[in-house]
N, C-alpha and C positions, 0 to 999 in steps of 0.2 A: 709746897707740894706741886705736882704735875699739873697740870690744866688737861681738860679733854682732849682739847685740840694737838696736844704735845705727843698725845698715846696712840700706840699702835693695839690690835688685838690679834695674836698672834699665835695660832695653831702650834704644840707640839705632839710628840710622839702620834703622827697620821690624828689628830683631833680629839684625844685622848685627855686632851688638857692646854688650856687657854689661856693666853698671859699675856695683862695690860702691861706694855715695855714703853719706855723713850723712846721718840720718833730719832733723840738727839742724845748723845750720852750711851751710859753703859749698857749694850746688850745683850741678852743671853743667847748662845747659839750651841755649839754641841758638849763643851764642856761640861756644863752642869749636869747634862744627859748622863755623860759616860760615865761621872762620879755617882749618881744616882745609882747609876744599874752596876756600880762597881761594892756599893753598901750592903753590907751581910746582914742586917738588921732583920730580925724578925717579928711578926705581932705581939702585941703586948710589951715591946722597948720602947726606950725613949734616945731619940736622938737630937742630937744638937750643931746645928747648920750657923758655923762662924762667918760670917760675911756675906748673910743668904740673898742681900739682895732682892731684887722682884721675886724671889720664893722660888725660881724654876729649880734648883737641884731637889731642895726639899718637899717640894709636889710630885713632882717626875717619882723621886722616893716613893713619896705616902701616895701615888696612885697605884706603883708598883706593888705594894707592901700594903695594905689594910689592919687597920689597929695598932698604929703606931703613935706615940706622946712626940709633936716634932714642935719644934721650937727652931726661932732662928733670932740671929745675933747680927743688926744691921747697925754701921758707923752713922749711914746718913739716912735723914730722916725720912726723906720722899721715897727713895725705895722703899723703907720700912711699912711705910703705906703702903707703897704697891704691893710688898708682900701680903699682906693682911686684907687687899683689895682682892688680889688673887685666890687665896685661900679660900676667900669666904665665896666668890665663883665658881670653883671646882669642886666645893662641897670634900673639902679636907680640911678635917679642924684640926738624935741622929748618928753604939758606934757612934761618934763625929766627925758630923762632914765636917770640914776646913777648905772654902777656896780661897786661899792668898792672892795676891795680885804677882806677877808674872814680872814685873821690870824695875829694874835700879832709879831710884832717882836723875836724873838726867840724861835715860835712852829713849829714844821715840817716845814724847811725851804727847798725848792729845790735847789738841785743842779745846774739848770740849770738859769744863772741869768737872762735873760726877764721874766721865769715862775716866778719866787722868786719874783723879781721886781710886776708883773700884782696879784700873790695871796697873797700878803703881805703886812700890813697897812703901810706904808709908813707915811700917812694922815690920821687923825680920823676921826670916819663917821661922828662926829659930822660936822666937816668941810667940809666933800661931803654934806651934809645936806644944809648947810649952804650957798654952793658958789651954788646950784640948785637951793636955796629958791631967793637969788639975780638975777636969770637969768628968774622966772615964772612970769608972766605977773598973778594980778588980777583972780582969779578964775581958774588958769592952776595946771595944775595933775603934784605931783612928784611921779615918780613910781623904785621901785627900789629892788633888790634883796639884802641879804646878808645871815650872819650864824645868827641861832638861838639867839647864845650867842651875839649878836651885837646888836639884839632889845632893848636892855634897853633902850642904849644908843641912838640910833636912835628914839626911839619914845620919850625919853627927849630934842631931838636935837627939836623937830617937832616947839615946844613951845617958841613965840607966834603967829608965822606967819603964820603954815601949821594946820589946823586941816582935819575934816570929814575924820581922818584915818582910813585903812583898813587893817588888816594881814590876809595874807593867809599861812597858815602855808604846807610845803611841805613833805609829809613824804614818805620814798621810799618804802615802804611795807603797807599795812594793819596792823595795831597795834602796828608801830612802831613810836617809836618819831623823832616830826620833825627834821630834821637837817641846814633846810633853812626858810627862810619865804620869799613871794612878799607883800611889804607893798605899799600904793595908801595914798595920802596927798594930802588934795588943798589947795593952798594959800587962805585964807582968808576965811577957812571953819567952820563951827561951829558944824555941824552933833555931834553926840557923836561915839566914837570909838568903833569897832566891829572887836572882833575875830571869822575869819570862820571857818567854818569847812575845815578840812583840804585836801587836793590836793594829792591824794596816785598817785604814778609814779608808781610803779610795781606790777605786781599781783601775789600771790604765797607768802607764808608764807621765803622763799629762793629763793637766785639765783638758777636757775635750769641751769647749763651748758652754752653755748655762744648763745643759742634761745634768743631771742626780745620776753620780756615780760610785755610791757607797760600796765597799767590798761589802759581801752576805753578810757578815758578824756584826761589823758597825751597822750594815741597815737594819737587823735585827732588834741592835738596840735606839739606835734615834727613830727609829718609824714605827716600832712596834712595843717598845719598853720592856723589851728580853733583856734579864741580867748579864755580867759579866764574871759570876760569880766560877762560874765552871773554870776559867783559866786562872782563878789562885787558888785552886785545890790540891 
């Protein structure tokens, strides 16, 4: 487990909710956000967060959302505390979330082994795919972040169980290419597939210096815990 000294305490959505992280290793930063505010989940559901980590997507969620059954699914143990440390500080007691880890075995690997371990495929997304599609009940939402380059394969995993999919593609500048996507699946959907228009996070052609420069939409959602729900309608 973590030691005190390891942990940071770490403000999101404007103080909304607070999350013991590693000073050193994996940390949570906007991703887990935008997959929260991207979850159709309503009171009275149970959702299930594979790989929740410190709990940030899944709080960010259940602060969103009220009377929700959340559960989360963690590999290593000391986050699993954190999450359950977390939880129990925010006074929050997942459709399924799924965050995968983002890189092939032997691309930019961290030195730091929980970060290497959390952004590192380990598991193909085929197979996050796959053990979320055995956990959705009949017409439940799998919602899930990953890279660009992992759509292929994620939207051949879909097939035959998940359709009425959605990508949102997430680009951090105006005119830049995406570098993430939030894709949305129902079990047992039939809809035809639809690519949206894309999700711009910063405004400004360049970083401008250490200012906060979110476009309106993503400040909406990382600073204020507004969903993302409206653009896969």
């Amino acid at each position: 487990m973590f030691a005190e000294a390891e942990l940071t305490d770490d403000r999101f959505l404007c103080g909304q909710l607070t999350l013991l992280q590693p000073v050193r290793g994996y940390r949570a930063a906007t991703d887990p956000v935008l997959l929260a505010a991207a979850c159709p989940a309503k009171p009275g559901q149970s959702v299930l967060d594979l790989g929740c980590g410190a709990g940030a997507a899944a709080l960010c969620l259940g602060r969103r959302v009220p009377g929700l059954t959340l559960a989360g699914l963690e590999l290593q143990p000391a986050y699993a505390d954190l999450a359950r440390r977390n939880a129990l500080r925010n006074h929050i007691p997942l459709e399924v979330i799924a965050n995968p880890p983002y890189y092939a075995p032997g691309g930019s690997p961290s030195p730091i082994e929980a970060r290497a371990r959390a952004m590192q495929i380990e598991t193909p997304l085929t197979a996050w795919v796959q053990a979320a599609t055995r956990r959705l009940r009949p017409g439940g939402w799998l919602t899930l972040i990953c890279g660009t380059d992992g759509m292929p394969e994620v939207l051949a995993a879909l097939a035959p169980r998940l359709g009425s999919a959605s990508v949102l593609p997430l680009a951090p500048r105006e005119g830049r290419p995406a570098l993430r996507i939030i894709l949305q699946a129902r079990k047992g959907g039939r809809a035809a597939f639809r690519l949206l228009a894309p999700l711009v996070i910063h405004q400004g052609p360049v970083h401008d210096g250490d200012r906060e420069s979110y476009a309106p939409a993503a400040n909406a959602v990382l600073r204020h815990g507004a969903d993302l729900l409206a653009l896969f309608r």
